[in-house]
N, C-alpha and C positions, 0 to 999 in steps of 0.2 A: 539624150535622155531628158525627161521632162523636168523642169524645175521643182523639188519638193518645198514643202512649208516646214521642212524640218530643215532645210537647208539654210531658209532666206533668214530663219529663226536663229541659227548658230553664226550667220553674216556678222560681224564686229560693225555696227552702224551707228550712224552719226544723226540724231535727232534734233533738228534748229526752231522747229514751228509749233511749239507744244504749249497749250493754253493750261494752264495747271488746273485752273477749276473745270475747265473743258476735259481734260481726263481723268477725272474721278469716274470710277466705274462705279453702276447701278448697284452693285454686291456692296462696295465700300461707302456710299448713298445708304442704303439698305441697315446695313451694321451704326452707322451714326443717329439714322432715326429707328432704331430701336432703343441707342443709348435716352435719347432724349426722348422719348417715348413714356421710356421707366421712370425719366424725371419729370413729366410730365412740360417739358419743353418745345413740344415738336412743332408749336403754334399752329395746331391743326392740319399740319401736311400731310398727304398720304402717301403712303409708302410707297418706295421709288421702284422696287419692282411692277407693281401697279402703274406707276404716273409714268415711268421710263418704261415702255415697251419694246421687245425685241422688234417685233415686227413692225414697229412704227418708229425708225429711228431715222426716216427719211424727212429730216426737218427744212422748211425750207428758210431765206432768208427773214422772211417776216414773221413764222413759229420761231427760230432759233433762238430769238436774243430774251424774249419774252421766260421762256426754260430759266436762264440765270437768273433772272431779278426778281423775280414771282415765286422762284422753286430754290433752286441750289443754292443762291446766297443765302436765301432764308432759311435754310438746313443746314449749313455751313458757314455758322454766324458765332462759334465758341470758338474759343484759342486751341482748347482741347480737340475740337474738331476738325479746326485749321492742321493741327500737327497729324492727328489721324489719318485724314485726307491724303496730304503731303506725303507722308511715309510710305502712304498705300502706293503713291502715284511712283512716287524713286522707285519702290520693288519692281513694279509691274513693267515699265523702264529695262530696270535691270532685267529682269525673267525674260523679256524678249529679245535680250542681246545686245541692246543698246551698250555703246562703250564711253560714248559722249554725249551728253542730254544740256541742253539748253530752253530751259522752261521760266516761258513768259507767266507774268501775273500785273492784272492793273490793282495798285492799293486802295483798297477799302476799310469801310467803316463799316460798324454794326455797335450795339446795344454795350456788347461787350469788349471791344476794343478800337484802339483807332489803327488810321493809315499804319502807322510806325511800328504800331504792336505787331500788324497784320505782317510785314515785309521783316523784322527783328524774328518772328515768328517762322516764318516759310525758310528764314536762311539758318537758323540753329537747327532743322530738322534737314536741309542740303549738309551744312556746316557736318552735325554729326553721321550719317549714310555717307558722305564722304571718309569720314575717317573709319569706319565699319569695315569696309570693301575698298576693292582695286579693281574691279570691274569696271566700275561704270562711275566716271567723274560729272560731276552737275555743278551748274554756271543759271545765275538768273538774271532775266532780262524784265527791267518795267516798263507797262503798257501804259501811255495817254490815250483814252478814248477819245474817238472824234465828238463825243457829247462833252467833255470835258468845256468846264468854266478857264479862263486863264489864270486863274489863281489857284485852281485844282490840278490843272498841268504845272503849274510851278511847283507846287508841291511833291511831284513824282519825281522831275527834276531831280530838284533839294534828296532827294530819298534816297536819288541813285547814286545823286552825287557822292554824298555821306557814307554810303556801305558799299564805293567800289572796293574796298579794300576788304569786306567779307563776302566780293564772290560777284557781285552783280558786275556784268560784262558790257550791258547795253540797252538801249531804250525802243520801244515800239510805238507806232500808230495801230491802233486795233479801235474795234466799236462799230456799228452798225452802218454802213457802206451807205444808207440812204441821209443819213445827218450831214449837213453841209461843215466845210473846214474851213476854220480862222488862221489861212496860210501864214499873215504877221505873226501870230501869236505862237505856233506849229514852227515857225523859221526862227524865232528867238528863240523858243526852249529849247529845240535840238542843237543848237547851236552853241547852245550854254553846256548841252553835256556833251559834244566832240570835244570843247575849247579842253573839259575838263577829261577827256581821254578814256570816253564811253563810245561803243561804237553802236551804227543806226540802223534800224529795220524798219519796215514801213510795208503794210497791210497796201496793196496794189491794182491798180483796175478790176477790181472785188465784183463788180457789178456794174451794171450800164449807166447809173446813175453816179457813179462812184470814179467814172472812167472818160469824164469830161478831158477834149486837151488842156484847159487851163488847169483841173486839177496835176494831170500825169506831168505838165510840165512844172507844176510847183511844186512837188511832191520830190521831180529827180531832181532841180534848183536847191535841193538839201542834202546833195552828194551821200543820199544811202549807201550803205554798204551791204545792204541786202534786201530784195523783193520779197513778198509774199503774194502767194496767188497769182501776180501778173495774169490775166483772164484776158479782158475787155484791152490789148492792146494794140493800137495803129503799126503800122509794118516799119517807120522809120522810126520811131519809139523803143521798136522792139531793137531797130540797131542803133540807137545809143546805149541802151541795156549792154548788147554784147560787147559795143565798142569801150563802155568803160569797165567791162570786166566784173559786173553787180553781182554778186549772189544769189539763187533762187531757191525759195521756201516751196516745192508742190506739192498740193495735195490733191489726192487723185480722189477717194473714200469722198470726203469733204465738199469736196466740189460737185462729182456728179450725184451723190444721194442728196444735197442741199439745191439741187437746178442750177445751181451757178456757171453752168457750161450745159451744153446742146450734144447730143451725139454720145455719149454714153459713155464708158471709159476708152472705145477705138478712138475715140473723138479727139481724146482730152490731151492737151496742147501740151503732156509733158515730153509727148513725139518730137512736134516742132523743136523746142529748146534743146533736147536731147542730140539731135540732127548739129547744134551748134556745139557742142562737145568739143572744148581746147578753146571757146571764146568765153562760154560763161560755164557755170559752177552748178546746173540745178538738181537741187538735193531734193529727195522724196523724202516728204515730214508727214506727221499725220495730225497737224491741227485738235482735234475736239476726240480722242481716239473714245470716251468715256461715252459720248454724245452717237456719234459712227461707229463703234463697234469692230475699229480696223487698227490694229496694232501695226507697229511699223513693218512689222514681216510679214502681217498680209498685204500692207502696200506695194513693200519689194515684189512679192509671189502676183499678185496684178501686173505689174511692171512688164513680170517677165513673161506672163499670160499675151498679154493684150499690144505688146509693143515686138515681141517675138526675142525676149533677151535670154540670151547664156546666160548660164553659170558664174563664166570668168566677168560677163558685160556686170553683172551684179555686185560682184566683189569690187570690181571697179569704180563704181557710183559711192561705195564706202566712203571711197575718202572725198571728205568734203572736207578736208583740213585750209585746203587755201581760202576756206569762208569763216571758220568759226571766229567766236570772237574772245575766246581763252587764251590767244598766246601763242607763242612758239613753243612752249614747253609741250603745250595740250597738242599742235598740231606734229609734234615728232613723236609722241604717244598716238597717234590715232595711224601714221606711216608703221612706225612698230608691227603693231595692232594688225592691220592687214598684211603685211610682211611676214609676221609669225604664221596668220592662217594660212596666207598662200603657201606657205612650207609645210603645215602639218596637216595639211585636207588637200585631200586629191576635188578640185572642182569642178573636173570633166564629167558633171552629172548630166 
């Protein structure tokens, strides 16, 4: 029987690749520039249902980045809206079944607060949805962009370093795939937040320009614990990957409506990885789901389209407990978690 969207939606699933300002949905965009609208704040943007189009959500690399800094930071530039946002993004999370969410955020500034405000801010609105619910546990990771100064990446550092202890799990490379990387300055900071027992994710042959061997071999020379994207990689590349057991971020939605892969979703290399099953770990995440329009249970209902997966094969992918970076506590809750459902749902759909 065919895989439903009501099934992949009731999956107990585990989210690693989630840009937080990348999933704000165009409705919760919508509702903040009207607030600022009334206040006459909006600094002339137009409303997001207008600027975000359904049918034009196919961004590509060179439209994507330009959306954020041009539009939604600048619409998402109040504390009050930071937490609006944020809230929105945990429900929407939770409503699709999510059980474990791990949401990245690189710290910024705006008019009205700084880095510290902005990251104090995102983890009192985790902080409290965590204590709300038992559904769905949240964990945050901070992004250094590849545009980042060396003194702007210390500063993330410093951030994460500071508030491991309210929640933040680990650090990312993110930022536009065609800006060149200060590997020196990329190999000290991550280095400084393993020493202090953060663990690494790193944004991964993204693109052809982004998927140099000097990059991909200075990039694994930083013992990540976890890939994102992996695209653009060479075949003995791909087995060191497997050989030292790395974790994978895929996004299926992301990649082919952005071009970043060839061949369409038959195409899309979560086949390949998938085929290595018992070497590596690769989880299906939905990166920008506010931006793509693909919640995580449409990715899974794709998965199971396009790659010919069961029921049971799905339930299976859940757990991606041997990757998070929450702990042992979180990753014997997420075993739980699919154990209870494999007992109380028949998955022979």
């Amino acid at each position: 029987m065919e895989v439903s969207h009501d099934f992949t939606k009731s999956l107990p699933k585990v989210e690693l690749h989630a840009h937080l300002t990348g999933s704000i949905t165009r409705e919760c965009l919508h509702d903040i520039w009207l607030e600022r609208s009334q206040e006459h704040l909006d600094r002339g943007l137009g409303d997001p249902l207008d600027v975000l189009k359904v049918d034009e959500c196919h961004y590509d690399v060179v439209s994507f980045f330009p959306l954020f800094t041009s539009y939604i930071y600048e619409l998402v530039n109040t504390l009050p809206s930071v937490v609006h946002s944020t809230d929105a993004v945990l429900h929407d999370f939770a409503a699709d079944g999510v059980c474990y969410l791990e949401l990245r955020t690189t710290p910024r500034i705006s008019a009205y607060f700084s880095k510290e405000q902005y990251v104090e801010t995102v983890l009192d609105c985790i902080s409290r949805y965590n204590k709300t619910q038992d559904a769905m546990h949240t964990f945050l990771i901070l992004s250094i962009d590849r545009r980042n100064t060396a003194a702007e990446a210390a500063s993330t550092i410093d951030l994460a370093i500071k508030y491991q202890d309210r929640g933040i799990v680990g650090v990312d490379l993110c930022g536009n795939p065609s800006h060149p990387l200060d590997m020196d300055m990329l190999d000290h900071e991550f280095s400084r937040a393993k020493r202090a027992g953060l663990k690494l994710t790193l944004h991964f042959a993204e693109t052809p320009p982004s998927s140099s061997r000097a990059e991909l071999e200075g990039l694994l020379a930083m013992e990540p614990d976890r890939l994102g994207h992996v695209i653009h990689v060479p075949e003995d590349i791909k087995d060191a990957i497997a050989a030292r057991g790395i974790g994978l971020e895929l996004c299926l939605s992301c990649n082919v409506l952005a071009k970043l892969t060839t061949g369409g979703f038959k195409e899309h290399h979560f086949r390949e990885w998938n085929l290595r099953a018992g070497k590596v770990v690769a989880v299906l995440c939905t990166d920008d789901v506010g931006v793509f329009l693909s919640p995580l249970s449409k990715e899974y209902h794709l998965a199971a389209k396009y790659f010919s997966l069961k029921a049971d094969d799905l339930l299976d992918m859940c757990d991606a407990s041997p990757v998070i970076f929450g702990g042992q506590d979180e990753r014997a809750r997420i075993k739980q978690k699919i154990a209870i459902y494999r007992i109380n749902r028949d998955v022979s759909y």
